[in-house]
N, C-alpha and C positions, 0 to 999 in steps of 0.2 A: 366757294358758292355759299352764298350766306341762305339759312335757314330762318323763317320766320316761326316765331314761338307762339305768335295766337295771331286767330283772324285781327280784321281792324275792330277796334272797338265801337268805331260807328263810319258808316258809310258817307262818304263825300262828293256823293253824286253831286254836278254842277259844280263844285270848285271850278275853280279857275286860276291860270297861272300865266302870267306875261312871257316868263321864257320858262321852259323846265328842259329838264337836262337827263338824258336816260344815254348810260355808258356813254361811249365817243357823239352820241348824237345829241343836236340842239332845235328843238321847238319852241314857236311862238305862239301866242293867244289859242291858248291850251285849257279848254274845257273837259273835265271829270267826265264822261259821259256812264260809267257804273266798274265795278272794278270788285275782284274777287280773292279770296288768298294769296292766288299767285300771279295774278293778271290784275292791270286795268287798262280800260278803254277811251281813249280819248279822240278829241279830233282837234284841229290846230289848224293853221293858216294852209297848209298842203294838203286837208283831208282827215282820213278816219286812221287809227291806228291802235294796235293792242302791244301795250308793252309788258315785260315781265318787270315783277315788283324790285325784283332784286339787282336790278340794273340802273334801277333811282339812287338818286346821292339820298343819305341821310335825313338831311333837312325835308323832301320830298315825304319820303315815306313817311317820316311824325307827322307830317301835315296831313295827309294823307288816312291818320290813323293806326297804320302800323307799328307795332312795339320792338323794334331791333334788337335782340341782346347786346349787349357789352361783350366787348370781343375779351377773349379771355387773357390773363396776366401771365404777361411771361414771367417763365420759370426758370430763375437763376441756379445754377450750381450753388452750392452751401462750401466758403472757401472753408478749405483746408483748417484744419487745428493750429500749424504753425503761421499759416498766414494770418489767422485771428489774432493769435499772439504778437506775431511783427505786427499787426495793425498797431493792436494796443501801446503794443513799447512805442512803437513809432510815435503815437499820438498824447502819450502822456510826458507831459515834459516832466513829473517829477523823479516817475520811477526811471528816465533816461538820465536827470540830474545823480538818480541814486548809481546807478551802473557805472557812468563816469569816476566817481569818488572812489566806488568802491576798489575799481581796476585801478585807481590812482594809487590807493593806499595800499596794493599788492605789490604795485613798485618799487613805493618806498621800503616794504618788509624785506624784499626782495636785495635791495641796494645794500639795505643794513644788516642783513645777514651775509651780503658780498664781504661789507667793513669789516666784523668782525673774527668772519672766518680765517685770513691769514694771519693776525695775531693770533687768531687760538692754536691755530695747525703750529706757529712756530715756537710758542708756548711747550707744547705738547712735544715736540720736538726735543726741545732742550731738558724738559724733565727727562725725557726719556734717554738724552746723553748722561743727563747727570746720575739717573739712575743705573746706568752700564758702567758708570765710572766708579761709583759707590761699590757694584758689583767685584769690578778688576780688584780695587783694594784689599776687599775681604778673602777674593780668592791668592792674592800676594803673601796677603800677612797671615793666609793657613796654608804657605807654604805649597802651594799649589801656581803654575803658569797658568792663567787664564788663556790665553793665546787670542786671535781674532772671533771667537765665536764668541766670545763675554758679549760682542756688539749686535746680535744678530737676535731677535726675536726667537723664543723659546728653544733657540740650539744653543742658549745664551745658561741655560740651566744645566745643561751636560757640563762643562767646567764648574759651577758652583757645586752639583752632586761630588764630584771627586773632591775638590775642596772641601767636603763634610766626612771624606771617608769611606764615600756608598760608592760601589763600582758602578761601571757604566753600563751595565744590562740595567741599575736603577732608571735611568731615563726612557727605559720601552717602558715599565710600569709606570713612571710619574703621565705618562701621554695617555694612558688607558684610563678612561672616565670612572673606573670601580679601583682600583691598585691606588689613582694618585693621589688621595687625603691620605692614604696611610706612607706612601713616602713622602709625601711635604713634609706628615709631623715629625716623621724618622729625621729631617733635614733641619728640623726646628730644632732639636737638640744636640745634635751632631755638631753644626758650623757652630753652635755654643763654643763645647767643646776643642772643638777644631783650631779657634782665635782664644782659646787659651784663659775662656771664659767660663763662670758657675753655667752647668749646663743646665740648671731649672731654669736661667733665664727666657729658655727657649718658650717659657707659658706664654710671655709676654707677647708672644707674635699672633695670642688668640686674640689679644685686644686690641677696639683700631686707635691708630692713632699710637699707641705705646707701642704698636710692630713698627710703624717707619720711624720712634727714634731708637729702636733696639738697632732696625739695620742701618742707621747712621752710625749709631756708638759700635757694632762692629766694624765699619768700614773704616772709621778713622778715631777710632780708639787705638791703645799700644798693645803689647801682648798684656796677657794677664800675668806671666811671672817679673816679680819686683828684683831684679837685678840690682843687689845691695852688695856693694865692697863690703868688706869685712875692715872693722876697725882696725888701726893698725896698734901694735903693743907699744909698754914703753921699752925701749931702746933700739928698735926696729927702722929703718932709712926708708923713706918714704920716695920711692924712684916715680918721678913724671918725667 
């Protein structure tokens, strides 16, 4: 039911209307005969009649003089924060062109980090033979059997301790993070000794670079004593 907001601002007595139109009903030669807030009074081709104002179309009632409000604006929901955003993505062809690229180029890092991981793994691999093999020798030539643990991640340092001379209660203290610098360094000058080498060399294992060719030139270096025949005299038969 619609409410009227002010009287008419002037009255229309005598108007006249060829058809008018009040809710389901239809009227002809329709004279204004006085008409009030909420009523007017007319007469028409069937007689006298009182209509209520608010049962007039629109059109009627301005004419008429009455002021209708404006019916009021609907009231949307406010979407969502994420739907604001899909809007926006949606609609902005640049920042959709940026998203595309940038998932493309995670691909590619993706791929290329695929490439170059199994040559590194197999890289990494074979140092790592070469370096158990490095190990065997030094534990051979200090007279020590390395047996299968030379190949085995840190059960691989239990033969090289005995190889230095240090028993094997040394390998519960090298595993203990306060006891193991001090027998590494024990081991630094021992396997010197051990491959029949100046055992100061073992300093060199402080520096880098001069430690992996110190434990190369242990692994496949000779012993250190020089196995020299002895001249032979003169008049002495020289048997081979």
């Amino acid at each position: 039911m619609w409410l009227l907001a002010v009287a008419p601002a002037a009255h229309a007595e005598g108007e006249k209307f060829a058809v008018l139109h009040a809710g389901a009903q239809t009227f002809t030669n329709v004279t204004v005969i006085s008409q009030t807030r909420r009523d007017v009074y007319i007469s028409h081709a069937g007689g006298f009649l009182n209509l209520k104002v608010e049962d007039l179309d629109l059109e009627t009632q301005r004419a008429l003089g009455y002021a209708a409000p404006a019916p009021e604006p609907l009231v949307e929901s406010a979407p969502s924060v994420a739907e604001s955003v899909a809007e926006r993505v949606g609609l902005n062809p640049d920042l959709e062109h940026v998203q595309i690229q940038a998932v493309q180029q995670f691909k590619e890092h993706i791929a290329l980090i695929k490439r170059l991981l199994i040559p590194l793994a197999a890289a990494l691999f074979l140092f790592y033979l070469f370096w158990c093999y490095c190990s065997k020798l030094i534990c051979e030539k200090a007279g020590h059997a390395p047996g299968f643990l030379i190949w085995i991640p840190v059960l691989q340092m239990l033969p090289l301790l005995r190889a230095a001379g240090l028993p094997g209660w040394a390998f519960l203290f090298w595993l203990l993070p306060i006891s193991s610098p001090v027998v590494t360094v024990m081991w630094f000058f021992k396997i010197c000794a051990a491959r029949g080498k100046n055992a100061a060399l073992g300093l060199l294992f402080f520096l880098p670079v001069t430690n992996i060719i110190l434990y190369l030139y242990l692994a496949f270096s000779g012993t250190g004593e020089a196995e020299e025949s002895p001249a032979p005299q003169a008049g002495q038969l020289v048997l081979r």
